[in-house]
N, C-alpha and C positions, 0 to 999 in steps of 0.2 A: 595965194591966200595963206593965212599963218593961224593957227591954232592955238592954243596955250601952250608952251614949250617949246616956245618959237621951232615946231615943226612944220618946214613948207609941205602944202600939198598942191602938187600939180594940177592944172586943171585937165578934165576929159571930156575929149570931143565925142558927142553920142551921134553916130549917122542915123536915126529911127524912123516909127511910121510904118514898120514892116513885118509887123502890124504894131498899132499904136499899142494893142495887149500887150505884147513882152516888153515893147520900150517902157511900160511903166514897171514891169516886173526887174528891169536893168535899174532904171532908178530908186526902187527900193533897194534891190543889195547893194548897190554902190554907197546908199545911205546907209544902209546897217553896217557897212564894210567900216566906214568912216567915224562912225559911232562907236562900233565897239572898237576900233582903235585909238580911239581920242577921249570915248567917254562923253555925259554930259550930253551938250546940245551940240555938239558938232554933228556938219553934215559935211556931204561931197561936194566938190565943185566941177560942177558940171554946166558943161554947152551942148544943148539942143536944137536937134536940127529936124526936125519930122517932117518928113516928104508922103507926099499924096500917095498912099500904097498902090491905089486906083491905079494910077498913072504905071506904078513900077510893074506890075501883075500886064498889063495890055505889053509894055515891051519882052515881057519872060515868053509871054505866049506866041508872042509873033516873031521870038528869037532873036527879036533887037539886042543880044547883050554888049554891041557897040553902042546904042544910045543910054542903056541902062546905065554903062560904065561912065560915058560921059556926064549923066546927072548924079552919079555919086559920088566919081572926080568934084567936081564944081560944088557938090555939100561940103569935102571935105576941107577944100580949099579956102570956103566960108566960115568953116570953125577954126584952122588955122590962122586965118586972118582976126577973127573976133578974139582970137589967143589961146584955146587948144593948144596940149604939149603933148597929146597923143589924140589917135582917132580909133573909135571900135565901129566897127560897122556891127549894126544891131542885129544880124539875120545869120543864119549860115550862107543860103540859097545864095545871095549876092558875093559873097567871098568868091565868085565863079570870076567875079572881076576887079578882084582884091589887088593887082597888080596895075590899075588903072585907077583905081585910087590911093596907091601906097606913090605913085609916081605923080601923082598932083601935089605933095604937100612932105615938106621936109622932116618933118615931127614923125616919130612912127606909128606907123598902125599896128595895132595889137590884132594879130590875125585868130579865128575862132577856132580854125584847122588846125591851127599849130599848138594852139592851147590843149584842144582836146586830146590831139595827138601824145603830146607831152606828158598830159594825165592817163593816158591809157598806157604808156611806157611804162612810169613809174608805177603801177599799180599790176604787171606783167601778165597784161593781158596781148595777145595777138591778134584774133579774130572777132571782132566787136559785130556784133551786128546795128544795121546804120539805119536809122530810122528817123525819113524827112519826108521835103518834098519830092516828087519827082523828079525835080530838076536836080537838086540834091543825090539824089539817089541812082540818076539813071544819067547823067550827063560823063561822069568820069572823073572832073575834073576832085573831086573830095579824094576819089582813092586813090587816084596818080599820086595829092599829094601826101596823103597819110602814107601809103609805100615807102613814095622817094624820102619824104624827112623821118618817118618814128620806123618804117620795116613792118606796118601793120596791114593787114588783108581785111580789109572790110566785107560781111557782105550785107545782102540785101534783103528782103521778103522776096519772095515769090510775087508773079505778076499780081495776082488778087490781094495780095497781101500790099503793096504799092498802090494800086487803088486806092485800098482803104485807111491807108496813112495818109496821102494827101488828099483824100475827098475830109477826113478829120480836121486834119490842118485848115485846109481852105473855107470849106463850109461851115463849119462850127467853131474852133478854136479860133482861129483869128475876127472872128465875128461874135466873140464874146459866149459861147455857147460850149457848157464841158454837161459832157451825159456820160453814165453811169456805164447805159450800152455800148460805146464808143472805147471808155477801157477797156472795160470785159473784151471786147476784139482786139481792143493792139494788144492786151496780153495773151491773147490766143496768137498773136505773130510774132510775140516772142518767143513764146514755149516751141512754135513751127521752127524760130530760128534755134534753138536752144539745141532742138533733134537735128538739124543742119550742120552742127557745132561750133557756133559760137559758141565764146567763152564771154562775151561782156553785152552791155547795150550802149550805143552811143543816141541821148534825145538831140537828135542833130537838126533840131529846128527851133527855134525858141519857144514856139509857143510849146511845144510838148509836154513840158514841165509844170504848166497848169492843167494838163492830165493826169498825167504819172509822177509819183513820187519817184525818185532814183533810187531809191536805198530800201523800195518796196518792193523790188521788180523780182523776176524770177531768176534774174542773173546778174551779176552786180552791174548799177545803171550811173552814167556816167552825165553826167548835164551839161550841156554847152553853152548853156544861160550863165549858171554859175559860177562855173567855169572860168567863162568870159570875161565875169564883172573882177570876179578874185583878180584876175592878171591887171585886171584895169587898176585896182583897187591898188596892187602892190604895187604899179610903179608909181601910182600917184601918190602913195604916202611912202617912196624912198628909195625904189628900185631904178637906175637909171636905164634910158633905150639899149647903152650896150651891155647892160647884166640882162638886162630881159630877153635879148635876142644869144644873150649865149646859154640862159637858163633854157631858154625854149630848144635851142640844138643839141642839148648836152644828151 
C-alpha cells in the first residue's frame, strides 16, 4: 500500500482474539502509529485473523501447548498467504510458542519478548517486575528468555499476588470489565514488588494496560501492548526484518 510520498507501508499480520479487547487496542495504535506518520487520513494495513479465545484458554488449561502452537502456526501461515510481511502474535502468554509459529512462515515475527526486553535494556532497568498470566508468570519460558537475550531477572508477585493478576486478567479484563478495586490491588502488588526490589514493571499481558496506565505506576511501567505495536509500526513504515532483528539484539 503506498501513501502520499510514495512511501510503502508493509502490511501486518495481526494473530488476535486473545482476547478480542487488546486486538482492538493493537489496532488503534497501529492506526495512530500510521497516522501520525503520514498525517491526514492515512491508516495501517492490516490483516486480521481473530481466533475463538474459547478455544485457545481450553488448550492453556489442559497444557495442549502442542495443539495451541499448531493453530497459531496455521493463523500465521493464512496471513502470509493473504500477504502479511510480518506476523505479531497479539498476546504475551502465546509467545510460549513463538517458535512454532516463526517456523511456519518466512516473513518475520515481531516477537513481544524481545520487544520488551529491548525496551527495558535501553531504559537500564534489571529487575522488572512481570505482571501476567499465570502461564506467563509461572511457566519459565518469559524469563529464560529475557535472561538469555537482554541479561534481565524478572520477578514475580508472590503466590496471592499471582492469583490476583490473572483472576483480573481472565475474569474481568478480558471480558470487558476494568474496576476501580482491581487497580487499587495490582498497585498494592507493585508497591509488594517494589519492597522486593524491582526496579521497573513489565504489563506483560495485553490487556493490563486498559487497567494501568504505565507512566502512572509506582515504578516506571513498561507496556507490551505498545510496545509491540511501535515495533510493528516501525518496520511497516521502513524498518527492514534484518534492522529489526539487529535493533532487537543490540
Amino acid at each position: 500500500m503506498t501513501f502520499a510520498g510514495d512511501e510503502t507501508m508493509k502490511t501486518i499480520g495481526l494473530i488476535g482474539g486473545m482476547s478480542w479487547e487488546s486486538s482492538a487496542v493493537y489496532y488503534r495504535l497501529l492506526n495512530e502509529a500510521a497516522r501520525t506518520r503520514r498525517g491526514g487520513l492515512a491508516s495501517a494495513d492490516i490483516l486480521l485473523h481473530s481466533l475463538d479465545f474459547s478455544a485457545v484458554v481450553a488448550l492453556q488449561k489442559a497444557g495442549r501447548w502442542d495443539l495451541a502452537g499448531a493453530m497459531l502456526a496455521a493463523s500465521a501461515a493464512k496471513l502470509e498467504a493473504a500477504g502479511a510481511e510480518c506476523i505479531l502474535i497479539g498476546t504475551n502468554t502465546m509467545h510460549l510458542v513463538a517458535d512454532a509459529v516463526a517456523a511456519a512462515v518466512k516473513v518475520p515475527l515481531i516477537d513481544i519478548v524481545a520487544v520488551t526486553g529491548a525496551a527495558l535494556r535501553a531504559g537500564g532497568r534489571q529487575r522488572p517486575l512481570l505482571l501476567a498470566t499465570r502461564y506467563t508468570m509461572e511457566h519459565g519460558f518469559y524469563h529464560r528468555r529475557m535472561e538469555a537475550a537482554c541479561g534481565l531477572v524478572p520477578l514475580v508477585p508472590d503466590a496471592a499476588g499471582r492469583d490476583l493478576v490473572h483472576r483480573v486478567i481472565f475474569e474481568e479484563l478480558c471480558q470487558g470489565t476494568v474496576s476501580e478495586a482491581s487497580r487499587a490491588a495490582m498497585l498494592e502488588v507493585i508497591e509488594a514488588g517494589r519492597a522486593a526490589g524491582a526496579d521497573s514493571v513489565i504489563l506483560g499481558c495485553t490487556e493490563i494496560c486498559l487497567l494501568l496506565d504505565p507512566d502512572r505506576l509506582p515504578l516506571p511501567g513498561f507496556d507490551s501492548t505498545r510496545l509491540h505495536a511501535a515495533a510493528a509500526s516501525e518496520f511497516a513504515l521502513g524498518t527492514s526484518g534484518d534492522q529489526l532483528r539487529a535493533k532487537l539484539a543490540a
